[in-house]
C-alpha positions in Angstrom: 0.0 0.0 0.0 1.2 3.6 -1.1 2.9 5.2 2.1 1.1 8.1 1.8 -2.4 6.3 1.4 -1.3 4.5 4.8 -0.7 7.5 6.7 -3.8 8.8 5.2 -5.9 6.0 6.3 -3.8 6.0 9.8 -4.9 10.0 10.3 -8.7 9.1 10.0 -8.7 6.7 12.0 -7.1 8.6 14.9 -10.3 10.8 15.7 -12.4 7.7 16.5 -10.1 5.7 18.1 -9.4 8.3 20.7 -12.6 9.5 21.0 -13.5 5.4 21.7 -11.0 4.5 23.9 -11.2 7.7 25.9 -14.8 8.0 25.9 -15.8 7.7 29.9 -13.4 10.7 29.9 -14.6 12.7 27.3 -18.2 12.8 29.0 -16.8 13.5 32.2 -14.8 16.3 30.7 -18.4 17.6 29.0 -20.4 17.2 31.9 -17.4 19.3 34.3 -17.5 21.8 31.2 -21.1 21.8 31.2 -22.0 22.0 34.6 -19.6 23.8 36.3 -19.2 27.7 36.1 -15.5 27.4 36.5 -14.7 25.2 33.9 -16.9 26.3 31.2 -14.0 27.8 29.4 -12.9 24.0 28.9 -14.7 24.4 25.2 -12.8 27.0 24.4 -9.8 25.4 25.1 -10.4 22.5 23.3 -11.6 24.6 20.3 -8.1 25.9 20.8 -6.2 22.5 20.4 -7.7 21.4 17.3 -7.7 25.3 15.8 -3.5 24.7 16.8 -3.5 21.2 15.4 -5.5 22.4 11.9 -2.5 25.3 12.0 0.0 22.6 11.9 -1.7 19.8 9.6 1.1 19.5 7.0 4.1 19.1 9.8 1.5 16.5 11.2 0.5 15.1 7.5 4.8 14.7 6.8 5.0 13.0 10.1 6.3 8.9 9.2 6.4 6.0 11.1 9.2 5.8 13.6 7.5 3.4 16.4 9.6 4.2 19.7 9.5 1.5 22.5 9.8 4.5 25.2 6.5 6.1 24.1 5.2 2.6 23.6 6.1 2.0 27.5 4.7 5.1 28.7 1.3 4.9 26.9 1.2 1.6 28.7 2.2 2.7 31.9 -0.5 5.8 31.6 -3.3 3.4 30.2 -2.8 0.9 33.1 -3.0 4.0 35.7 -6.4 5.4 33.9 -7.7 1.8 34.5 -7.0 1.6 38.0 -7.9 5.4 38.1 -11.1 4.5 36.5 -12.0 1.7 38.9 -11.1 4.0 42.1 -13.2 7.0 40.2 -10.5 9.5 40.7 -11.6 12.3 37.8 -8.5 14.5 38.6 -6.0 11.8 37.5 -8.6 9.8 35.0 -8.7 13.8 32.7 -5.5 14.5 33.8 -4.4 11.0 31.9 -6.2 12.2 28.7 -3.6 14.8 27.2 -0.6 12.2 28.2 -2.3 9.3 27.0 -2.9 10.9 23.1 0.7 12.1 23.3 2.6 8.6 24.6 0.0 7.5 22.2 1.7 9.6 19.2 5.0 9.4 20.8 4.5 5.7 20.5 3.6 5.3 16.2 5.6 8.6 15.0 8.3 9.4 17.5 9.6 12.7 19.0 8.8 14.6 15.8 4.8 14.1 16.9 5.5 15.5 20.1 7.8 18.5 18.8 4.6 18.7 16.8 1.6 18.3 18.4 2.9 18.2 22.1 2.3 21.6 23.1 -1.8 22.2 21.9 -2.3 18.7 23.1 -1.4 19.7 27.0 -3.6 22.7 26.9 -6.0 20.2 27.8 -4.1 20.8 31.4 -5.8 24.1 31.8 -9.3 22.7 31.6 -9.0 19.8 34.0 -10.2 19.9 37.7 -7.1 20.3 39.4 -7.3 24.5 39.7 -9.5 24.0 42.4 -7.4 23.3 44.9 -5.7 26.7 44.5 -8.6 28.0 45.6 -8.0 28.6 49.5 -4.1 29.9 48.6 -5.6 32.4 46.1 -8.3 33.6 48.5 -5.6 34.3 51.3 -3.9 36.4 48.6 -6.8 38.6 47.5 -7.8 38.9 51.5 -4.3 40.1 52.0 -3.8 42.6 48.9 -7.6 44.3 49.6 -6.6 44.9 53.0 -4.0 46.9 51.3 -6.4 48.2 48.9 -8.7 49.4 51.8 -6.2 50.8 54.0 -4.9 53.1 50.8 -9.1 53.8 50.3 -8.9 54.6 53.9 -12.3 52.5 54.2 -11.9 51.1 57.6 -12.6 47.3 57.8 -11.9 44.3 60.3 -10.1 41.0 58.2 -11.1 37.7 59.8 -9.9 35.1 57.6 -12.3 35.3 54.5 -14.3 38.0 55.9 -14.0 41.4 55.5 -16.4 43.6 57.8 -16.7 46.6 57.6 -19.0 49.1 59.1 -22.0 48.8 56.5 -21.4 45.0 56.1 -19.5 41.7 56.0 -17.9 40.5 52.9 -17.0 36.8 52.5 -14.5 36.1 49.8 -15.4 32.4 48.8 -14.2 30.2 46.4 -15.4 31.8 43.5 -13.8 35.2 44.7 -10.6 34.1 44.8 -10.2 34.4 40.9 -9.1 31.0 39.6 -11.4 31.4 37.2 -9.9 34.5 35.5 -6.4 32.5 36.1 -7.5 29.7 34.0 -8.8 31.5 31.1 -5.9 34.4 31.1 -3.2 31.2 31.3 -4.4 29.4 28.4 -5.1 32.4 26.0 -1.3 33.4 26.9 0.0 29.7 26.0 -2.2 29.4 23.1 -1.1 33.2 21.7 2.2 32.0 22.3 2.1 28.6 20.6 0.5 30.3 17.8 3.3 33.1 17.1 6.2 32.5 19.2 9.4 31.4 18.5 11.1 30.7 21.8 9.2 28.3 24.4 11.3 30.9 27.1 9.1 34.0 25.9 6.2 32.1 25.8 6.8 30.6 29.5 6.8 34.4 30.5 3.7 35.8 28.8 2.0 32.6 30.9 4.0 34.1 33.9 2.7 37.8 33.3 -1.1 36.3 32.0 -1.1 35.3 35.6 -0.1 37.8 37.3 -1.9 40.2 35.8 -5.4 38.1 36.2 -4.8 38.2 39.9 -4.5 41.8 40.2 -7.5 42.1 38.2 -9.6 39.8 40.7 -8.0 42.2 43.7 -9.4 45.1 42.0 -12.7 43.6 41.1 -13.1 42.3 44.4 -12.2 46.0 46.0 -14.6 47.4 43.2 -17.7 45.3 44.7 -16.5 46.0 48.7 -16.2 49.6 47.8 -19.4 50.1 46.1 -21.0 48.5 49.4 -19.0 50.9 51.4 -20.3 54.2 49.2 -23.9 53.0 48.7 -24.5 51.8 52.3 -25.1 47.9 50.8 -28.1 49.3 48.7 -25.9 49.2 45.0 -26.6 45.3 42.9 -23.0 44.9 42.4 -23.1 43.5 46.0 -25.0 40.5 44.8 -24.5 40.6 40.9 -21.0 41.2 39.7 -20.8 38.7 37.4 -20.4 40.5 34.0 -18.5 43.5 36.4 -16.0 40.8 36.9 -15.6 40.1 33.0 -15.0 43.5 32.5 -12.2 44.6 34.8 -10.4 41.0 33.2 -10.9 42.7 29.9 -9.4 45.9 31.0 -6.3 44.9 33.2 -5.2 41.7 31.9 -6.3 41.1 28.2 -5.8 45.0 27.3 -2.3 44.9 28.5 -1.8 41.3 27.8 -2.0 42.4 24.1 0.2 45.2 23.9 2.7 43.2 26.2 2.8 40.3 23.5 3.5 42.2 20.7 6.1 43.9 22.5 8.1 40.3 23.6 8.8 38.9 20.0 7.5 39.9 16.5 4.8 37.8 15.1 5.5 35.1 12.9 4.5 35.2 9.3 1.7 33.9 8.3 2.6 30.7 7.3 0.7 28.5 9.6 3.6 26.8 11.1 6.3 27.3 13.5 10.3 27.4 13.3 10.4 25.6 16.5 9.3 22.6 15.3 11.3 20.4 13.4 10.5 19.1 10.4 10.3 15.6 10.7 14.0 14.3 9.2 13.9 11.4 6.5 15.8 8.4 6.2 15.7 8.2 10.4 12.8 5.8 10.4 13.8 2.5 12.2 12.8 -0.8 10.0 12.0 -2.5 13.0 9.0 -0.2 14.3 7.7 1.6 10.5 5.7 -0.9 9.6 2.1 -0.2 9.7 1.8 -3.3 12.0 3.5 -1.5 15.0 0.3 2.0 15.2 -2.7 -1.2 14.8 -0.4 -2.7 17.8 0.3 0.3 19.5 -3.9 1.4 18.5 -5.1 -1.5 20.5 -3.9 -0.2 23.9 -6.4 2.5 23.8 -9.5 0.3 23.6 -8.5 -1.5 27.0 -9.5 1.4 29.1 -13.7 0.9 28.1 -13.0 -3.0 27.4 -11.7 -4.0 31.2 -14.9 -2.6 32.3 -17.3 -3.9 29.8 -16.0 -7.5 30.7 -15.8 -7.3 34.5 -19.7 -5.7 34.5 -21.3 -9.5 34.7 -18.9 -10.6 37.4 -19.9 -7.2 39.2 -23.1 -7.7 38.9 -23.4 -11.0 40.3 -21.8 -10.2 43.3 -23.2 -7.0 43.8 -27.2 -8.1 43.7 -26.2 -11.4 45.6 -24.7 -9.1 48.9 -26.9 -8.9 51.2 -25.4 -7.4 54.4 -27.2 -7.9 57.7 -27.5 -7.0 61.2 -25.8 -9.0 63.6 -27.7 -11.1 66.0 -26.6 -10.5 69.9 -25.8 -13.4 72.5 -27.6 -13.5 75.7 -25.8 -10.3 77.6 -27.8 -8.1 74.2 -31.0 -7.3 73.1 -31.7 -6.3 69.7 -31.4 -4.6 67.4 -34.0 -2.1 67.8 -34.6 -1.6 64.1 -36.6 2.2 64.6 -34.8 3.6 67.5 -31.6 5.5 66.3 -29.5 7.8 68.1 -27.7 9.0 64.4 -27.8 9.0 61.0 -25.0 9.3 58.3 -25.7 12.2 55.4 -24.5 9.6 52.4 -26.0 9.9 49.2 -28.8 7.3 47.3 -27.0 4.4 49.6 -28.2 0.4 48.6 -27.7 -0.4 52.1 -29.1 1.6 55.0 -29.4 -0.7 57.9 -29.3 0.8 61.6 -30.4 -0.8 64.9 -30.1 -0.1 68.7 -28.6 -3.1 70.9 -29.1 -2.8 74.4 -27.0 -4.6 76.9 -28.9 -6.2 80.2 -27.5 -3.4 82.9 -29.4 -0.9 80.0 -26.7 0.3 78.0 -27.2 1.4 74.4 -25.3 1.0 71.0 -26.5 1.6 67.6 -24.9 -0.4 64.7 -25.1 1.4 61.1 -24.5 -0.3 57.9 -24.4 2.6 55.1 -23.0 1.1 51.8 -23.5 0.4 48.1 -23.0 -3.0 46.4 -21.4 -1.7 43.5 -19.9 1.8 43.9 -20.2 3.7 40.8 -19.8 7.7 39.4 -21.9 9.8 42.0 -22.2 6.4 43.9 -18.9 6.2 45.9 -18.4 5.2 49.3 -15.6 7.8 49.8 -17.2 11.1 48.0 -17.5 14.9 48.5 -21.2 14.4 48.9 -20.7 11.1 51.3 -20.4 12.4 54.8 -20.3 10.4 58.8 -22.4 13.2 59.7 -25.1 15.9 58.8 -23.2 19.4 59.4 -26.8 21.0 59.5 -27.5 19.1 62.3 -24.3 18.4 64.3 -20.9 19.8 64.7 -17.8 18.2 64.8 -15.9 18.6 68.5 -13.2 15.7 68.0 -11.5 13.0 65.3 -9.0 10.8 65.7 -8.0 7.1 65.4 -8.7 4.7 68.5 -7.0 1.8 69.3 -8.8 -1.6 69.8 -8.0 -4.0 72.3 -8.2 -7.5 71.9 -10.4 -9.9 71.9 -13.1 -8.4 69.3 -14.9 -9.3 66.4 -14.5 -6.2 64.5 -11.5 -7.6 62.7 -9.2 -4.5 62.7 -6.6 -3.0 65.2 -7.8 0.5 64.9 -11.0 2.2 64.0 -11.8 6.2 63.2 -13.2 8.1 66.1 -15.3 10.9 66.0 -17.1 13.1 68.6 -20.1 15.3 67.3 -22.4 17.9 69.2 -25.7 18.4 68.3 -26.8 21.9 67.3 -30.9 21.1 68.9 -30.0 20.7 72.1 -25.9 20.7 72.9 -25.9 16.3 73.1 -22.4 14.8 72.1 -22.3 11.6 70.4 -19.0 9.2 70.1 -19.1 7.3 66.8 -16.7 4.6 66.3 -16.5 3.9 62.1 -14.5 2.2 59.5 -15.3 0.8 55.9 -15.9 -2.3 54.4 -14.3 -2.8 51.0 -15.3 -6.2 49.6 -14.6 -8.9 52.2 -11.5 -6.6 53.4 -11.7 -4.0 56.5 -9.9 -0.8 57.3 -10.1 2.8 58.6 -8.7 4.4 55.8 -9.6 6.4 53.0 -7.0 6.4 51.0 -6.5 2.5 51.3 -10.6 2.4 50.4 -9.7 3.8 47.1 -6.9 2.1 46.5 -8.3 -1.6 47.8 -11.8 -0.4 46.0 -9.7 0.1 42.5 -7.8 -3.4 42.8 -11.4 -4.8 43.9 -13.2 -3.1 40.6 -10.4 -4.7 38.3 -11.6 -8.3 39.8 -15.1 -7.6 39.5 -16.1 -6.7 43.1 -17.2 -2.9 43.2 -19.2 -3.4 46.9 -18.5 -0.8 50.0 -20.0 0.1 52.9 -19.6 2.3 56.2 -19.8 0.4 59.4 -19.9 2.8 62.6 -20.8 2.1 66.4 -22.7 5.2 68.0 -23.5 6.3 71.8 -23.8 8.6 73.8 -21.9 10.7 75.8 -22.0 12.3 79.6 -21.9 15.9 79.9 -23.3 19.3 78.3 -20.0 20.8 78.3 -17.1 18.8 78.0 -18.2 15.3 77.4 -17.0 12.3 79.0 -17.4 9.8 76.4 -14.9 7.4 78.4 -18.1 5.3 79.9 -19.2 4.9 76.1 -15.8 3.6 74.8 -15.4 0.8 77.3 -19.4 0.1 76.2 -18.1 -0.1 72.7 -15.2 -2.4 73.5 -17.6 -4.5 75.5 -20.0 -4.7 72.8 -17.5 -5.7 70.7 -16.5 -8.6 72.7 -20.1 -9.8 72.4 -21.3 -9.7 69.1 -19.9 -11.5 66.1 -19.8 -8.9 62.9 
């Protein structure tokens, strides 16, 4: 077959393949784009990659088979993480994987020359996965700290408690969405896509990022001063207080993207308008290796990507079976018990859409109380997760947490663990503490921590068993003022001791 029929053929059928193989991800990266109001610049980014890939179609059309065993070993590697991040439902590493995947996957058929190529639109993806979140807090401590400046220069007299900023006429919180990672995200990837489009030196490009981002934060300071300041002047009567959504918009228009454009012509002259780049090679002839330019080495390297929705698709029957035949159940008591009380219940767990939801009071013959929960789900899917933002040991409506730590067991018990989580809450009603003893199930396996429930729970998906739950011992403690839940422990322990789990 004609080589340049072959790579022909080979460039069409690189859309589906990675839209296939990467599909879960590609939803999830919709829906975040969709649904949240901080990543709904993600479709301009990825309008962005394929408007820089389009740009550089005939360096990606001159691009020949030079299979490299490196790229080969790291699409491997990446692939066999997105599976295991798949089973644990991580979405921060399962979208971070995408970009790396479809470059190793390049990397893999047509060498370094793909990634000199298509390397830098590809990891723009970066700026539209959910990992700018967890600048938030850092960011809001920074715009707290620069308006207190601002204010002080205003000589508008205010009080700074952590994220709030009183002042006479009013309290300002600066939450997440105030601390202007927003405006970060979109001012960092118009400065690496300008850059990529029209620079010739990845260093002045680096620094137009650099000053993108500086410049977006000083914008959110003054935005944020603007809205505090307009409360001050108006007495909390002006709509900017509550709507400042297009306000916001326009100060990033005027400080960053105004300067931003000035400051990028200024850094290095344009390019002409030749729809490629200098500083990418052109792919070299005559360095293809034998061994790896066959067209049997991309079907080979291809056939990777369809294991990340295949593993699933042939462990969901072996799921199923096991999750619809668990069937979790109270334990019975021996003669020093009574119980359980199925209606009485001393607390609740806030989890979401649980399978399992079994509770039950035990009481012991000298009239001591213990409640057993069983919270879980047989198979743990997307929104569905035994450990989860929205899964919580307690409703923070309704109680507040006083202590949490990790308590040793002593021996003799049938819980089947050394150490389990505890936790003392006080209720808001009426000032009662409650001690709550908990740790998870995952499959037939026990422990007390999180991170070794995702990690068991991932191995567990890959052999067909996605089943959790949250076990937790609750009673009360002595005292309206500094509980005493010492009586309650050795309750727990004694309890325990008596009944097989």
């Amino acid at each position: 077959m004609d080589r340049a029929v072959t790579r022909r053929y080979l460039w069409l059928a690189a859309i589906p393949l990675l839209t296939v193989g990467l599909w879960a991800e590609w939803r999830s990266f919709f829906h975040l784009w969709y649904d949240s109001i901080v990543y709904n610049h993600g479709f301009l980014v990825l309008g962005g990659v394929f408007f820089l890939l389009y740009r550089r179609r005939q360096s990606l059309r001159a691009l020949t088979i030079n299979g490299s065993p490196l790229g080969l070993f790291l699409l491997t590697g990446s692939i066999a993480v997105l599976i295991l991040s798949q089973a644990a439902d991580i979405r921060l590493f399962r979208l971070l994987l995408v970009p790396l995947i479809i470059l190793f996957w390049g990397w893999s058929i047509w060498g370094k020359a793909f990634v000199n190529t298509a390397g830098g639109p590809t990891l723009l993806l970066v700026f539209a996965v959910p990992l700018w979140d967890d600048f938030s807090p850092l960011l809001q401590h920074i715009t707290v700290f620069f308006n207190n400046i601002l204010l002080q220069a205003a000589d508008i007299p205010a009080t700074i408690h952590e994220f709030f900023i009183i002042l006479d006429v009013g309290t300002f919180l600066v939450e997440d969405g105030c601390s202007g990672v927003r405006y970060l995200m979109v001012a960092l990837f118009l400065a690496a896509f300008y850059g990529m489009l029209y620079y010739r030196s990845n260093t002045r490009i680096a620094l137009l990022i650099v000053i993108a981002g500086l410049l977006s934060m000083v914008a959110n300071w003054i935005r944020v001063f603007g809205i505090i300041a307009a409360g001050h002047y108006t007495n909390m009567e002006t709509s900017l207080v509550e709507d400042h959504e297009l306000f916001g918009w326009v100060i990033f228009v005027v400080i960053t993207l105004v300067p931003l454009f000035f400051i990028s012509g200024k850094l290095e002259q344009p390019l002409s308008d030749s729809g490629e780049k200098p500083s990418h090679r052109k792919p070299e002839a005559g360095m293809a290796r034998k061994k790896y330019s066959s067209i049997k080495w991309p079907v080979m390297v291809s056939l990777l990507l369809l294991l990340p929705p295949l593993v699933p698709a042939a462990l969901d029957a072996r799921t199923e079976s096991r999750a619809s035949s668990w069937a979790p159940k109270l334990p019975m008591p021996n003669s020093d018990w009574s119980g359980p009380l199925r209606h009485a219940s001393i607390w609740q767990p806030d989890y979401v859409k649980p399978d399992i939801n079994l509770g039950g009071v035990y009481v012991s013959d000298d009239l001591e109380q213990v409640q057993l929960q069983i919270t879980g789900y047989r198979r743990q899917a997307q929104n569905r997760e035994l450990i989860a933002y929205g899964n919580q040991l307690f409703d923070h409506k309704e109680w507040k947490l006083v202590s949490k730590n990790s308590r040793t067991l002593n021996n003799n018990h049938s819980a089947g663990l050394d150490t389990v989580n505890e936790t003392v809450i006080q209720k808001n009603e009426d000032g009662s503490y409650i001690i709550l003893w908990s740790w998870y199930q995952v499959g037939d396996q026990l422990t007390r921590s999180q991170l070794e429930v995702k990690i068991k729970g991932a191995l567990n998906k890959l052999q067909g068993d996605a089943r959790g739950a949250l076990w937790a011992l609750a009673g009360r403690c002595e005292g309206s003022k500094n509980p005493d839940c010492a009586d309650q422990r050795a309750i727990f322990e004694r309890f325990l001791q008596n009944v097989q789990l």
